[in-house]
ROSE-4610 file (N, C-alpha, C; in Angstrom, 1 decimal, always signed):
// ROSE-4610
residu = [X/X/X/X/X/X/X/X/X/X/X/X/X/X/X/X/X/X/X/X/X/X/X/X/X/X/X/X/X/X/X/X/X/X/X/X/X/X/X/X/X/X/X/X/X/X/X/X/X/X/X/X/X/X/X/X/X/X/X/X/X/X/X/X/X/X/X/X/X/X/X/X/X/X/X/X/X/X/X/X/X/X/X/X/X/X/X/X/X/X/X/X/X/X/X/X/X/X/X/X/X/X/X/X/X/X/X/X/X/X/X/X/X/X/X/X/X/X/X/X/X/X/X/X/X/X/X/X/X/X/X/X/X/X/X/X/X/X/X/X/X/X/X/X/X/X/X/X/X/X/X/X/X/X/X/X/X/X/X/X/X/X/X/X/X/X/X/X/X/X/X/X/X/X/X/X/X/X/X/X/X/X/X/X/X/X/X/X/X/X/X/X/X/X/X/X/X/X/X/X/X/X/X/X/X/X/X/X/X/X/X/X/X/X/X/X/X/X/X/X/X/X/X/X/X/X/X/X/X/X/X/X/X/X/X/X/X/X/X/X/X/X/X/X/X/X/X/X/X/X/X/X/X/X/X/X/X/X/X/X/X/X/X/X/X/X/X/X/X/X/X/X/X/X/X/X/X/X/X/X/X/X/X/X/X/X/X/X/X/X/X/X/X/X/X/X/X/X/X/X/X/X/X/X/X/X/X/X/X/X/X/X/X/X/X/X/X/X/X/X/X/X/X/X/X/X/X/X/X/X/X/X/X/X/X/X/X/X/X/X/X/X/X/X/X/X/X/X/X/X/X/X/X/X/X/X/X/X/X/X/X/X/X/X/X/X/X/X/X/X/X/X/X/X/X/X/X/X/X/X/X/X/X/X/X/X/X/X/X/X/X/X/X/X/X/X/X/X/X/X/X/X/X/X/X/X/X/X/X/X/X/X/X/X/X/X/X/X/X/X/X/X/X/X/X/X/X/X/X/X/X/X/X/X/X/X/X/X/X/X/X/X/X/X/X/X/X/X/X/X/X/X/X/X/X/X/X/X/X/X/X/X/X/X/X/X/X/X/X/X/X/X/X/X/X/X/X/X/X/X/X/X/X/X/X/X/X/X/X/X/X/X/X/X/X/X/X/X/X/X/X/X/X/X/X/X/X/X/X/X/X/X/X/X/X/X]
num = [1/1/1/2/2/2/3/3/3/4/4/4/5/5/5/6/6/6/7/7/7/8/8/8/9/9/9/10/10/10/11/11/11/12/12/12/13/13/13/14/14/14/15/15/15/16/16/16/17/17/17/18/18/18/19/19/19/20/20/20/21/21/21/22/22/22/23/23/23/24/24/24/25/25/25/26/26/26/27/27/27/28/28/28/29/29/29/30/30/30/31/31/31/32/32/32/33/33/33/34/34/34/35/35/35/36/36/36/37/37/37/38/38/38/39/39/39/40/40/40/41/41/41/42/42/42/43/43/43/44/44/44/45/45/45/46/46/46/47/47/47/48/48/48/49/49/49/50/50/50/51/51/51/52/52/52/53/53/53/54/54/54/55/55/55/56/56/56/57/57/57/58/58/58/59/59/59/60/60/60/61/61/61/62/62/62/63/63/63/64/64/64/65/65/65/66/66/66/67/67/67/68/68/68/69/69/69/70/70/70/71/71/71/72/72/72/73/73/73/74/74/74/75/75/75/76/76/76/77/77/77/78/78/78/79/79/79/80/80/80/81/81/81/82/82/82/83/83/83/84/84/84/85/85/85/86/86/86/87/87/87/88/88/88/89/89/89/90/90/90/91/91/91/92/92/92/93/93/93/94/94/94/95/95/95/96/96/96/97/97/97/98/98/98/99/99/99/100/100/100/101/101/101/102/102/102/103/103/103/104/104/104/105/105/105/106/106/106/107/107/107/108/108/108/109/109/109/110/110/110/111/111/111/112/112/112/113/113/113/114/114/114/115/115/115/116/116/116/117/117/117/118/118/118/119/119/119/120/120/120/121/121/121/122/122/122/123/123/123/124/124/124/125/125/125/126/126/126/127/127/127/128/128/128/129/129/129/130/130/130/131/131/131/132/132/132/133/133/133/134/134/134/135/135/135/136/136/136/137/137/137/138/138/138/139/139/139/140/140/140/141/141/141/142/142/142/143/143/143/144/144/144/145/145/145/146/146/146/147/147/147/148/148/148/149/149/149/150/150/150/151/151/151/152/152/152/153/153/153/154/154/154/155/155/155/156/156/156/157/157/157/158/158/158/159/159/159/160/160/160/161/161/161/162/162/162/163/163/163/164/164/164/165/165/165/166/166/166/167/167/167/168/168/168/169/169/169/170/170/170/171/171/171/172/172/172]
x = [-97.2/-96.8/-96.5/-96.9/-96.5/-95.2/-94.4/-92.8/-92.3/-92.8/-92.8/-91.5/-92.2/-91.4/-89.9/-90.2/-88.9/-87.6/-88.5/-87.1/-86.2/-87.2/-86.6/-85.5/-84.1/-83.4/-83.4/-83.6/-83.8/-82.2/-81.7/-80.7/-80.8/-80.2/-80.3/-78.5/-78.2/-77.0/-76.6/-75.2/-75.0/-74.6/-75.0/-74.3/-72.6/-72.5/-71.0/-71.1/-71.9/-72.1/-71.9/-71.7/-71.2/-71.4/-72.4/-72.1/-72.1/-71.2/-70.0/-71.5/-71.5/-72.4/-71.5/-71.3/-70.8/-71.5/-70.8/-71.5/-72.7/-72.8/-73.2/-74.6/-74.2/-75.2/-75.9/-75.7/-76.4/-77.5/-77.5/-78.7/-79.7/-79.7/-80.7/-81.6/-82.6/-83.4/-83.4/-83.2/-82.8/-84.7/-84.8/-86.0/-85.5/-85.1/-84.7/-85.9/-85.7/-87.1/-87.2/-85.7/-85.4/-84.0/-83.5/-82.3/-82.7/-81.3/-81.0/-79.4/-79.5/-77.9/-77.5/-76.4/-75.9/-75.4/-75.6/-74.7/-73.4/-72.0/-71.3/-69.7/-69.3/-68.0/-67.0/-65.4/-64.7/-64.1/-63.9/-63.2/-62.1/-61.5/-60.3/-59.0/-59.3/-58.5/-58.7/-59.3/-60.1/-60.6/-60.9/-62.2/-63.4/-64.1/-65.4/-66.5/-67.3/-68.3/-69.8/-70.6/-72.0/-73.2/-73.7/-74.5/-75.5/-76.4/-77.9/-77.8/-79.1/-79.5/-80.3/-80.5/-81.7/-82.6/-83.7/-84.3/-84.9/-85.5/-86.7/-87.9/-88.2/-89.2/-89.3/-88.1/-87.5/-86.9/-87.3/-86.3/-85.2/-84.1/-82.9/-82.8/-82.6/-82.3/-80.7/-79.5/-78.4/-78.2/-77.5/-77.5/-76.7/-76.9/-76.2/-75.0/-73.9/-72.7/-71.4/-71.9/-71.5/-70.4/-71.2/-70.0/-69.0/-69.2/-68.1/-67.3/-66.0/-64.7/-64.8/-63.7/-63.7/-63.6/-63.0/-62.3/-63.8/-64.9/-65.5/-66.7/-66.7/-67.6/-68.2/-69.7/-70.3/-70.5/-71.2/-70.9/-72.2/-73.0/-74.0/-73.8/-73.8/-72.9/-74.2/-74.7/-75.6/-75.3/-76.2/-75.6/-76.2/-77.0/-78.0/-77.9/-78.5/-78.7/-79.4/-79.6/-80.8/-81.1/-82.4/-82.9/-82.9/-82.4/-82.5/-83.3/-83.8/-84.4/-83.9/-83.6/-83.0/-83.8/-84.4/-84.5/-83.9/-83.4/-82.6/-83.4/-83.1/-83.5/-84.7/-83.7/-84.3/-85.0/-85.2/-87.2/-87.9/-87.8/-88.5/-89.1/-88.2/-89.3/-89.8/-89.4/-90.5/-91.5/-91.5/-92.8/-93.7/-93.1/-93.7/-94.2/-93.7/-94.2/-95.5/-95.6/-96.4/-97.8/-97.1/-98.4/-98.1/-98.7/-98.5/-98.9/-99.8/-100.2/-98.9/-98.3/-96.7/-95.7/-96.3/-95.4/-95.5/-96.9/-97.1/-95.7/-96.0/-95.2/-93.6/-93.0/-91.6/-91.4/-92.3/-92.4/-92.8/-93.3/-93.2/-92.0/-91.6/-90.5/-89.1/-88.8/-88.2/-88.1/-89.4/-89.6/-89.3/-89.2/-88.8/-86.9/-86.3/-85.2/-84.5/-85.3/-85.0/-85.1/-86.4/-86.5/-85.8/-84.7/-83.8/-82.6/-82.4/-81.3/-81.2/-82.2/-82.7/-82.6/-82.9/-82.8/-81.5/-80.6/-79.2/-78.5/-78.6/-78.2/-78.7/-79.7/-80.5/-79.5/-79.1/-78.9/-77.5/-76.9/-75.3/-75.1/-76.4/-76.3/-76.9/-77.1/-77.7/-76.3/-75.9/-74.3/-74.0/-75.0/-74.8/-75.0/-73.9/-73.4/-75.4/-75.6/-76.7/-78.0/-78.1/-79.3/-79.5/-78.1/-78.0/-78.4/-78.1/-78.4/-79.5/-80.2/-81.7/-82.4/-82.0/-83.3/-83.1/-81.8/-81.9/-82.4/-82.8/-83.1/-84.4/-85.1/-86.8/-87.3/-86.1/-86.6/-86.3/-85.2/-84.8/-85.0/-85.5/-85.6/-85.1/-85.8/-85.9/-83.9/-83.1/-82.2/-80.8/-81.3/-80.0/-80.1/-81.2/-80.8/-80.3/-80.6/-79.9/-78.9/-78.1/-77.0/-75.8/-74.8/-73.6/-73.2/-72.8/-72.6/-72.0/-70.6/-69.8/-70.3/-71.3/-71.9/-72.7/-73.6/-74.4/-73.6/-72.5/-71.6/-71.3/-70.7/-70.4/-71.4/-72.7/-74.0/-74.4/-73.6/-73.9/-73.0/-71.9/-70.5/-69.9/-70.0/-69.6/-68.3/-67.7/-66.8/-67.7/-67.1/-67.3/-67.6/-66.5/-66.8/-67.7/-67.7/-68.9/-70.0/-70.3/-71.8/-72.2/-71.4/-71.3/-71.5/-70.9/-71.2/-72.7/-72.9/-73.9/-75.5/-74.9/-76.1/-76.1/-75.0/-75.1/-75.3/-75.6/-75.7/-77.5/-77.8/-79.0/-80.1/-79.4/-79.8/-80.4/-80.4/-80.8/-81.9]
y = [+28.0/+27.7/+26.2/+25.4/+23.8/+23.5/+24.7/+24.3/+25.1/+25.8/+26.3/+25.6/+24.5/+23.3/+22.8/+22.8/+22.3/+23.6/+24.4/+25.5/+25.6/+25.3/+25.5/+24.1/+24.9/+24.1/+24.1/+22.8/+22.7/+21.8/+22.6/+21.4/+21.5/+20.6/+20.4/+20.9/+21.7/+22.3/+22.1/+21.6/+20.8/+22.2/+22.6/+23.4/+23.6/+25.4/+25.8/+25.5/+25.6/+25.0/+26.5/+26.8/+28.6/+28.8/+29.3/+29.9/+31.1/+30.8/+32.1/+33.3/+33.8/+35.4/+35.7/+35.1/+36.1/+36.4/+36.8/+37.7/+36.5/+35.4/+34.3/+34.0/+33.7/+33.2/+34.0/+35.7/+36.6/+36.7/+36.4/+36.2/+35.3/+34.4/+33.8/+34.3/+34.3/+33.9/+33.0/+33.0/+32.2/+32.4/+31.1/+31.2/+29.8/+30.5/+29.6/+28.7/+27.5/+26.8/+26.3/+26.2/+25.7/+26.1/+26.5/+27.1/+28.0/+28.5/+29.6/+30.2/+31.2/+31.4/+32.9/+33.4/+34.6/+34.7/+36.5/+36.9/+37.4/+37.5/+38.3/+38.7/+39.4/+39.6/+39.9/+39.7/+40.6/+42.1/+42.1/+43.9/+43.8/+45.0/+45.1/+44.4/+44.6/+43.7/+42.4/+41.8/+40.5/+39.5/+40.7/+40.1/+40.0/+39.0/+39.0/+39.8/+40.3/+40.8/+40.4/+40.7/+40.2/+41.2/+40.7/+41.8/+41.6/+40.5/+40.5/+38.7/+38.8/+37.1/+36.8/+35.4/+35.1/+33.3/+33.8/+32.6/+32.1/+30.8/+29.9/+30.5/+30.5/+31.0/+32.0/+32.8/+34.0/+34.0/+34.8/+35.2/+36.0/+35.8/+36.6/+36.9/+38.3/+38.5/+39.1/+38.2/+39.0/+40.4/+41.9/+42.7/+42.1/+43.4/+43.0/+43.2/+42.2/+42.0/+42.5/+42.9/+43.1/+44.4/+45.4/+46.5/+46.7/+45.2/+45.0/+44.6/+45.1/+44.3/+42.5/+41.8/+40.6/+40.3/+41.3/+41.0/+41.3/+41.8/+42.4/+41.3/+39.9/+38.8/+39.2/+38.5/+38.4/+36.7/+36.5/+34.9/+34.5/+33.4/+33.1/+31.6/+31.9/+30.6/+30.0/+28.9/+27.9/+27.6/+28.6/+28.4/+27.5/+26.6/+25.4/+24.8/+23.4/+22.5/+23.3/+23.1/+24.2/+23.6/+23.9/+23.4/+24.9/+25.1/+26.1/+25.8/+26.9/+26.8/+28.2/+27.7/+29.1/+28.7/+30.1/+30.5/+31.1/+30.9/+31.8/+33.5/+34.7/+35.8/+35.9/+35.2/+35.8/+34.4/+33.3/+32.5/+33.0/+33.8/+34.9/+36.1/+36.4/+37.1/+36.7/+35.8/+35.0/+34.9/+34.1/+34.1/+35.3/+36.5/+37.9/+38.3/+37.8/+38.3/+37.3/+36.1/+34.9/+35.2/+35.8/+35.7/+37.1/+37.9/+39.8/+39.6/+39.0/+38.7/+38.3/+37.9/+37.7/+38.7/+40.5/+40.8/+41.9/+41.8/+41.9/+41.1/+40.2/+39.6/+40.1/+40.1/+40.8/+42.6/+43.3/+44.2/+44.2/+43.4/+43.4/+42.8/+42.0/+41.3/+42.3/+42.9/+44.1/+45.0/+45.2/+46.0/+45.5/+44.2/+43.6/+43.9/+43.6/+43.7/+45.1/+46.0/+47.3/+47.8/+47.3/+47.1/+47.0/+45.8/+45.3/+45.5/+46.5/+47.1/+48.7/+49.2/+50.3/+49.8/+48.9/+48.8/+48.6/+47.7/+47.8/+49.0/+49.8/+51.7/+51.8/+51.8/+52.2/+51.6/+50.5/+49.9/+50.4/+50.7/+51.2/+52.6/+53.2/+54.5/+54.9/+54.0/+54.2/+54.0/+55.7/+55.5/+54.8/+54.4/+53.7/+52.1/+51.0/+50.0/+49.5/+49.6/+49.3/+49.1/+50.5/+50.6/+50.3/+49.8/+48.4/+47.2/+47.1/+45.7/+45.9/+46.6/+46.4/+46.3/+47.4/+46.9/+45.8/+45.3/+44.1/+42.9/+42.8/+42.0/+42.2/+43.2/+43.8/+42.8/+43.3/+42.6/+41.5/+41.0/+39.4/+38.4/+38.4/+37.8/+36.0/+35.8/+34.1/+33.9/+35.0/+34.8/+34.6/+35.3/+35.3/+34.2/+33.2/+31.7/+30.8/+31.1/+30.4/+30.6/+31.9/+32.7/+32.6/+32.0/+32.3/+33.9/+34.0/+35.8/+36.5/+35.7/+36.6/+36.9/+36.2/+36.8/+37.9/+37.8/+39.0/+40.4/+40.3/+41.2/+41.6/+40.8/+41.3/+42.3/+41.7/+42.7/+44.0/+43.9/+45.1/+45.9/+45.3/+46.3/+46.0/+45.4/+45.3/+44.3/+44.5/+43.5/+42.3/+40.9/+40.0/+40.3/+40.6/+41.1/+42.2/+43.1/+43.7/+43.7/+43.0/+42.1/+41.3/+40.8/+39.7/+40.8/+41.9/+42.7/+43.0/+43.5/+44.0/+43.0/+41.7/+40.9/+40.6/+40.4/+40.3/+41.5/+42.7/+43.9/+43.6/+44.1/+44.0/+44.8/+46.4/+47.3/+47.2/+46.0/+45.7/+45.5]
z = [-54.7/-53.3/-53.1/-53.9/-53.9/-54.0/-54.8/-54.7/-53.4/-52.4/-51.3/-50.7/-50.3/-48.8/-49.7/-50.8/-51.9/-51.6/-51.7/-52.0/-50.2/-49.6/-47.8/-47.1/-46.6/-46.5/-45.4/-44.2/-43.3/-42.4/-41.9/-41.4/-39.7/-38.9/-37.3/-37.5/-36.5/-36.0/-34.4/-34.6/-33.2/-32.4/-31.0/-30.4/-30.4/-30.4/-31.3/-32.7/-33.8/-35.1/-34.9/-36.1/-36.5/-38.3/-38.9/-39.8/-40.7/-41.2/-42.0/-42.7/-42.0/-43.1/-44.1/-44.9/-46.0/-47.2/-48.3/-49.3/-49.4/-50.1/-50.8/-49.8/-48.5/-47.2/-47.3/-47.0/-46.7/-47.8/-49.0/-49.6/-49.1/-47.5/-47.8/-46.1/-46.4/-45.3/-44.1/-42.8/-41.9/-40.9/-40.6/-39.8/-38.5/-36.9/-36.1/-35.5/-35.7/-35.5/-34.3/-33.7/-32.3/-31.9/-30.7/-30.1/-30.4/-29.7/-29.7/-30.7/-31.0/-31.4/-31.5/-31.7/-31.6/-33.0/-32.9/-34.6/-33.7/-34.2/-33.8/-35.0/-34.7/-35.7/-34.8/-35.7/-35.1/-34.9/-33.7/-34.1/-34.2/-34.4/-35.3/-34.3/-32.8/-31.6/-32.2/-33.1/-33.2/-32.0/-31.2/-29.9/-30.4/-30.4/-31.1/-30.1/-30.8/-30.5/-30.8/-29.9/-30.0/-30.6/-31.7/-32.5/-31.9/-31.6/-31.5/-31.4/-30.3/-30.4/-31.2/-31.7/-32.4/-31.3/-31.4/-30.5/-31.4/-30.8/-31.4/-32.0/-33.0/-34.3/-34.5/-34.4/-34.8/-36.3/-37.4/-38.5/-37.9/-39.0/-39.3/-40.8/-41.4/-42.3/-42.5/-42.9/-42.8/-43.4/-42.8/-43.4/-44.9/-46.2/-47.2/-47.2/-48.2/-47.4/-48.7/-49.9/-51.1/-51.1/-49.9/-50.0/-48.9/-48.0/-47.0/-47.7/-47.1/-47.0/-46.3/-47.3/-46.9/-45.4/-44.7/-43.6/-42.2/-42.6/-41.7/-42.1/-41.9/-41.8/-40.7/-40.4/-39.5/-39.5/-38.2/-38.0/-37.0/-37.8/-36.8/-36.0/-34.8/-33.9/-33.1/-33.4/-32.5/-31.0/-29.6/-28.2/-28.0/-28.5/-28.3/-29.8/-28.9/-30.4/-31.1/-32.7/-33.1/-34.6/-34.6/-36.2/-36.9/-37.8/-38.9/-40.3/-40.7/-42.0/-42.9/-43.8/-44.9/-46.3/-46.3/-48.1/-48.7/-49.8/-50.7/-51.0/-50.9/-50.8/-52.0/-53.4/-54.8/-54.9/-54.2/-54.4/-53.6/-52.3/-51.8/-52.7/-53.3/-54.2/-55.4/-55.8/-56.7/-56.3/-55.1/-54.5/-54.0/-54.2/-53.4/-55.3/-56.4/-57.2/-58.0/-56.9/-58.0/-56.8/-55.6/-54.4/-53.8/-54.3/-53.8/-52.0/-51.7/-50.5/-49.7/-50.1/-49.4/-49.1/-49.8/-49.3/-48.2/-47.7/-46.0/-45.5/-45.6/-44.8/-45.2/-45.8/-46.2/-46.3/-45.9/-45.3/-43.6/-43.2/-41.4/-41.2/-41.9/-42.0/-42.0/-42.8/-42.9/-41.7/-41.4/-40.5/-39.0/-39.0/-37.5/-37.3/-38.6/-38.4/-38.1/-39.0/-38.8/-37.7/-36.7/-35.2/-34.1/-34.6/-34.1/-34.0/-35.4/-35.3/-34.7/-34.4/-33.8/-32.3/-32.0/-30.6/-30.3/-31.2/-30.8/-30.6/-31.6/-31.5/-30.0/-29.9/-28.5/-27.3/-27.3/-25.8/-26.6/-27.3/-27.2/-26.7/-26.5/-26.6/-25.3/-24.5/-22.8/-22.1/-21.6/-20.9/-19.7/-18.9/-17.5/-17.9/-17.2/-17.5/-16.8/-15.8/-14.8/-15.8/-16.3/-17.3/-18.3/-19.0/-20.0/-19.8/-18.7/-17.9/-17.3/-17.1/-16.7/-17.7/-18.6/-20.3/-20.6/-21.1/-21.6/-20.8/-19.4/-18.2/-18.8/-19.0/-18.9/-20.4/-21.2/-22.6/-22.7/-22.2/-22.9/-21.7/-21.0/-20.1/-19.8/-20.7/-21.4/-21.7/-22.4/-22.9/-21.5/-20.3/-19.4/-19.1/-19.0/-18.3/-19.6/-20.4/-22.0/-22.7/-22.0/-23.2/-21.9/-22.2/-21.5/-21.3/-20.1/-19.5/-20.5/-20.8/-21.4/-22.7/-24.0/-24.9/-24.5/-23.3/-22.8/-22.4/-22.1/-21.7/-23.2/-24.0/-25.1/-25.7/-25.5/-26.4/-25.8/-24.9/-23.4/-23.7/-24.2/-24.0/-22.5/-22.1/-21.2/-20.4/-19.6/-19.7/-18.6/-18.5/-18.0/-16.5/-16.0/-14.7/-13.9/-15.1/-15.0/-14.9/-15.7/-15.9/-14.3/-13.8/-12.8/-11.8/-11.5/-10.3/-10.5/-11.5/-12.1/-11.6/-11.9/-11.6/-10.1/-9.1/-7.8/-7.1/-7.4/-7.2/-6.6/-5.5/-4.6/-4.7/-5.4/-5.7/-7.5/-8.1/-9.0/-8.7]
């Protein structure tokens, strides 16, 4: 554990800082230590879309990226200043194999993401625009005053203006 703090690459990212998920990145471990940021890709309109936020002392583990096509990058964009920390995936498990006690943690770990991508299925798959926008109100609460609309519309499916009726709406 002494070469622990050695292996962790810590950088400060200036708001709109964006980086590239691809094959190479996605081996590493992301832990957001401050800000906020968004994953998102393009679709094939090359309108980007919004996968999932990540907040302050939240991990991200990129899915793996080996059996994508070049063209179907994902992209993690800083909506706030933000300190990042990344480990490389394979001194993660060095360390899961030098300290077995570590790999609670890389199995809850696992299991958060898998969480998170279950919940994304979930809010794609609630057909009223309203009751999208209320879950995600219920859950992310912290994120509407921090996330520009039109990424939350994006993660909604929703268009821009929609979102906006949606939140001046009384009956909300």
């Amino acid at each position: 554990m002494k070469n622990f703090k050695q292996q962790l690459v810590t950088q400060q990212l200036p708001k709109g800082a964006i980086i590239v998920l691809d094959a190479e990145v996605s081996k590493k471990l992301f832990f957001l230590r401050s800000g906020i940021a968004r994953v998102f890709y393009y679709n094939a309109e090359g309108k980007d879309v919004t996968s999932w936020f990540i907040s302050e002392n939240e991990f991200f583990l990129p899915a793996v990226k080996e059996a994508r096509a070049a063209d179907s990058l994902e992209y993690m964009e800083m909506l706030e200043k933000a300190e990042v920390v990344a480990l490389c995936v394979h001194q993660l498990e060095a360390l899961y194999q030098e300290h077995t006690e570590l790999n609670l943690f890389g199995r809850l770990l696992k299991e958060k993401m898998l969480a998170r991508c279950e919940e994304r299925i979930r809010f794609l798959q609630i057909p009223k625009a309203q009751d999208r926008f209320r879950d995600f109100e219920r859950r992310h609460t912290a994120l509407s005053s921090r996330v520009p609309l039109k990424y939350i519309a994006s993660f909604l499916s929703l268009t821009p203006s929609t979102l906006s009726r949606l939140r001046a709406s009384p009956s909300l």
